[in-house]
C-alpha positions as CSV (number, residue, x, y, z in Angstrom):
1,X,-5.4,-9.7,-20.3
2,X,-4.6,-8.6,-16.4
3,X,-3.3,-11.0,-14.3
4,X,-5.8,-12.7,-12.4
5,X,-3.9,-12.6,-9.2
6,X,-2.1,-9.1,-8.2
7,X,0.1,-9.0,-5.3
8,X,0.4,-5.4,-5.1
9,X,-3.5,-5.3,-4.5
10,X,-3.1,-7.9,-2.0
11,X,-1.2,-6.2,-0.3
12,X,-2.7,-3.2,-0.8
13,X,0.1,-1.2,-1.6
14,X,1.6,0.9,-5.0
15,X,3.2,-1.0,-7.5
16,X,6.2,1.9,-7.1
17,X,6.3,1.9,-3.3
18,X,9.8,1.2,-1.9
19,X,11.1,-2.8,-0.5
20,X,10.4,-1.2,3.1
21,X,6.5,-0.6,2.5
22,X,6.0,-4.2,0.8
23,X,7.9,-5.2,4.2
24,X,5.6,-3.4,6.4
25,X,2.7,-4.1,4.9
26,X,2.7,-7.9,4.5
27,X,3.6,-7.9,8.3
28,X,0.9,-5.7,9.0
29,X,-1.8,-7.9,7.2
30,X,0.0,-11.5,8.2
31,X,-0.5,-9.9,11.8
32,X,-4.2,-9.5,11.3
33,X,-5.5,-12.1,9.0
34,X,-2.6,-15.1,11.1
35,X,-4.8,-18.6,11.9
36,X,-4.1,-17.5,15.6
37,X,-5.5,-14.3,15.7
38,X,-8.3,-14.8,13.1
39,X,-9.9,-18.6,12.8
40,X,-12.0,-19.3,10.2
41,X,-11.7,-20.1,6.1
42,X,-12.2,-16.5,5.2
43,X,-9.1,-15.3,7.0
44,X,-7.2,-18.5,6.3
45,X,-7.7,-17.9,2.1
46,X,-6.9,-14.4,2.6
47,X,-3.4,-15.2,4.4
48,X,-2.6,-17.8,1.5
49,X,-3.1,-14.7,-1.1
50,X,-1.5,-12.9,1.3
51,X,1.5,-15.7,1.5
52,X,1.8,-15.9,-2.8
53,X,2.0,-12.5,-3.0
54,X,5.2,-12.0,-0.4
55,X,6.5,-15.2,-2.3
56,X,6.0,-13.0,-5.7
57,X,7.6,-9.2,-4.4
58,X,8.6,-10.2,-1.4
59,X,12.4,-9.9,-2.2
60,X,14.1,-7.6,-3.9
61,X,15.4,-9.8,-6.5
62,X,12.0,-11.5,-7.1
63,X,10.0,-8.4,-7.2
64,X,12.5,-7.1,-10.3
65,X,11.7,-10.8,-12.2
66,X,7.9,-10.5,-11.6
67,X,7.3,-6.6,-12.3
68,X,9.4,-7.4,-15.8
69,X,7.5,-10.8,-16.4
70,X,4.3,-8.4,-15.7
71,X,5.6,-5.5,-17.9
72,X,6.3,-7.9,-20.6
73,X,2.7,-9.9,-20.2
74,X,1.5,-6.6,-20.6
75,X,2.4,-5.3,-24.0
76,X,2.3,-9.1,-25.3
77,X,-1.7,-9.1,-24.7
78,X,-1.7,-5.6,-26.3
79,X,-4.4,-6.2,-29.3
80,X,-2.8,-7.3,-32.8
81,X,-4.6,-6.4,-36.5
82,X,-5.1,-9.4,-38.4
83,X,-3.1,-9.2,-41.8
84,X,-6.8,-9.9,-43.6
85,X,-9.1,-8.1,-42.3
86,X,-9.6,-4.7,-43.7
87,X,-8.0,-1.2,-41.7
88,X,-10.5,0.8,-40.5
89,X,-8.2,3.0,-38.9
90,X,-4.3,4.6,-39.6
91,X,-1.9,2.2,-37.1
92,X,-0.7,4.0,-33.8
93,X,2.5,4.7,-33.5
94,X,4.7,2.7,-31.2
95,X,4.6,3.4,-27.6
96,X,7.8,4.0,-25.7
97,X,8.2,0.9,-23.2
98,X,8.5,2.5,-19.4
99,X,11.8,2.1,-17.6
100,X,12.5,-1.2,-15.7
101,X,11.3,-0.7,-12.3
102,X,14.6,-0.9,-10.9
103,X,15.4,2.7,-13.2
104,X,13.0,4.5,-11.3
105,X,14.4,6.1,-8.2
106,X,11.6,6.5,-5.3
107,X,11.1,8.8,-2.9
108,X,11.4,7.4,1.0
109,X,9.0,9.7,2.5
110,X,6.2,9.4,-0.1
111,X,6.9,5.3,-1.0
112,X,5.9,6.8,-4.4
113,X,8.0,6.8,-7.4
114,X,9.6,10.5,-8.2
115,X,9.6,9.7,-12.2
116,X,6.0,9.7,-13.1
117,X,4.0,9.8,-10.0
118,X,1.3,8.1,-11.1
119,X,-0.7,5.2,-8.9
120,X,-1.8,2.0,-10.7
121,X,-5.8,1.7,-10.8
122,X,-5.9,-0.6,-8.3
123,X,-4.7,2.0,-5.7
124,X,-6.3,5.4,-7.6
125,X,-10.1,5.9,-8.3
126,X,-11.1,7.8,-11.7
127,X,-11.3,11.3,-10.1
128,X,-7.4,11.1,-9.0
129,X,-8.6,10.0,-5.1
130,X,-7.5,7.3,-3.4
131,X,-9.2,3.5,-3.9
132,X,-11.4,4.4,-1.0
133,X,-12.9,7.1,-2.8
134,X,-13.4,11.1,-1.5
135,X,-12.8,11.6,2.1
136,X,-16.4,11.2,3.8
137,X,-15.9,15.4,5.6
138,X,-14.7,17.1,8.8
139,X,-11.4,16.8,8.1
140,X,-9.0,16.9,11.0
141,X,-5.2,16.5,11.4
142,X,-2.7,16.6,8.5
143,X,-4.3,15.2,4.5
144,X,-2.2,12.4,3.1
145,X,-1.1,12.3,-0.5
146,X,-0.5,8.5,-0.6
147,X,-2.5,5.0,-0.9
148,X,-5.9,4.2,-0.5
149,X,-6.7,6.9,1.3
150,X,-5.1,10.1,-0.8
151,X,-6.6,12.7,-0.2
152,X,-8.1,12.0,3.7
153,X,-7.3,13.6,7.0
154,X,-5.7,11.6,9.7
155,X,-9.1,12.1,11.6
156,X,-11.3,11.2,8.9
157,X,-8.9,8.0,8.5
158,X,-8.9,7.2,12.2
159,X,-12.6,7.1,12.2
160,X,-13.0,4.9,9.7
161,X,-10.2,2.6,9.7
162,X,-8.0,2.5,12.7
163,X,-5.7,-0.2,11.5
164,X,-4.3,1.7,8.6
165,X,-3.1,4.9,11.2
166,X,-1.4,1.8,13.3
167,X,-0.1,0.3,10.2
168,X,1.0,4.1,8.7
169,X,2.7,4.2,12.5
170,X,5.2,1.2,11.7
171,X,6.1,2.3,8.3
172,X,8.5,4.7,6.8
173,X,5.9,6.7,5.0
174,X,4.2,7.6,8.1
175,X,7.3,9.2,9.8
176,X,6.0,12.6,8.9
177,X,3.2,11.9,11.4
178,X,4.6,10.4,14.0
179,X,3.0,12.9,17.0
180,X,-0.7,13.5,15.2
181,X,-0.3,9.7,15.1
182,X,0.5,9.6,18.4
183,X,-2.3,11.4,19.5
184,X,-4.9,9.3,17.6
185,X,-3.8,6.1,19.2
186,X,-3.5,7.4,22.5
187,X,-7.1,9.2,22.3
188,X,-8.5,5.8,21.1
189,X,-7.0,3.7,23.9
190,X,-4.4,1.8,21.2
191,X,-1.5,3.5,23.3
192,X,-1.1,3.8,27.0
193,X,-1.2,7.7,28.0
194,X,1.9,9.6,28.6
195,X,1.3,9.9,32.3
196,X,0.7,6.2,32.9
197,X,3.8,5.8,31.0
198,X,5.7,7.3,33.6
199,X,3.9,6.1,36.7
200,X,4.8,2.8,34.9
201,X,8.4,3.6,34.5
202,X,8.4,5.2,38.7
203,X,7.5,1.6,39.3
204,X,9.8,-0.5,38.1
205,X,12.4,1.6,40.3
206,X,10.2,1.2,43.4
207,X,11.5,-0.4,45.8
208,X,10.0,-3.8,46.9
C-alpha cells in the first residue's frame, strides 16, 4: 500500500530532484499558503502538509532515512502467495532492488536524476506529459522537459500559472531561462521595467 501522505507531492516536486529544488520549493509554497499572507483553514491545513513534508525531506540526512524507509515499505507490501492456495501462474523472478537514492548522481540543470530518468506518477501523466497534462496550444518561448508542466512553453505556462515561472525564476532549474523569464514577469507587471529601473537608480544619486 502507498503511503497515505507524500511529501514529494506536497511539494510538488520529483522524488530525484536535487536538495536545492526541495529548498526552493517549500519556500516557494510556505510563501504563498503563510497564515499572513493567506487566512483561512484551507491554507492553514495545506501549510501543516506543507510543514510535515519539510520535516520528512527537508534535510539531507532525513530525506536519505525516509526515501529508504519508503523504498523498503515498498517491496514489503509487494503481494505474497499463500503456501495453500493453489499456483495459477509460474513465480516471477526476483526484481533487482534500485540503487539507494543517495547512488544516483543528478543532474543540476534538469533537478532530474541522470540514471533512469524516469518521473514518479505523481509528477508524470500516462502519455509521458507532465501532471498537468498536454500543453493547452500556442506555444511560445522555450518547452520545458521537467515537472508538472513537461512538455509546455514558457508562454503557455505564464498564462496559466504565473507562480510557477516566479518559482522556476528562484530555482536552479530555471537558470537556463533566466531572460525569457525575465521578459514574462516584466510583461506581466511582476517586475519593474528596465527603464524605471534606471530612472530609479538616477534617483537615489539625485541630489536633494
Amino acid at each position: 500500500m502507498a503511503d497515505a501522505f507524500d511529501p514529494y507531492r506536497t511539494l510538488q516536486i520529483d522524488p530525484e530532484a536535487d536538495d536545492e529544488v526541495v529548498k526552493a520549493a517549500y519556500r516557494g509554497l510556505a510563501r504563498k499558503y503563510h497564515p499572513d499572507i493567506a487566512p483561512g483553514a484551507e491554507a492553514a491545513a495545506r501549510m501543516a502538509a506543507i510543514n510535515a513534508a519539510w520535516e520528512l525531506i527537508g534535510e539531507p540526512d532525513k530525506r536519505r532515512r525516509y526515501d529508504r524507509s519508503r523504498m523498503i515499505r515498498t517491496y514489503a507490501d509487494e503481494p505474497v502467495a499463500s503456501a495453500t492456495s493453489a499456483p495459477s501462474a509460474p513465480p516471477r523472478p526476483a526484481q533487482t532492488p534500485p540503487r539507494p537514492p543517495e547512488e544516483v548522481s543528478r543532474d543540476w540543470t534538469s533537478g532530474r536524476s541522470s540514471a533512469g530518468g524516469g518521473y514518479e506518477a505523481s509528477m508524470r501523466a500516462a502519455e509521458g506529459l507532465g501532471a498537468a497534462g498536454p500543453p493547452p496550444g500556442r506555444p511560445t518561448g522555450s518547452v520545458v522537459n521537467f515537472g508538472r508542466y513537461a512538455g509546455w512553453s514558457l508562454g503557455e505556462i505564464a498564462r496559466t500559472d504565473l507562480e510557477y515561472i516566479e518559482w522556476l525564476d528562484r530555482t536552479p532549474i530555471g537558470r537556463p531561462y533566466r531572460d525569457e523569464i525575465d521578459q514574462i514577469l516584466r510583461k506581466a507587471g511582476r517586475r519593474t521595467s528596465e527603464a524605471t529601473e534606471q530612472r530609479e537608480r538616477r534617483g537615489l544619486y539625485r541630489r536633494r
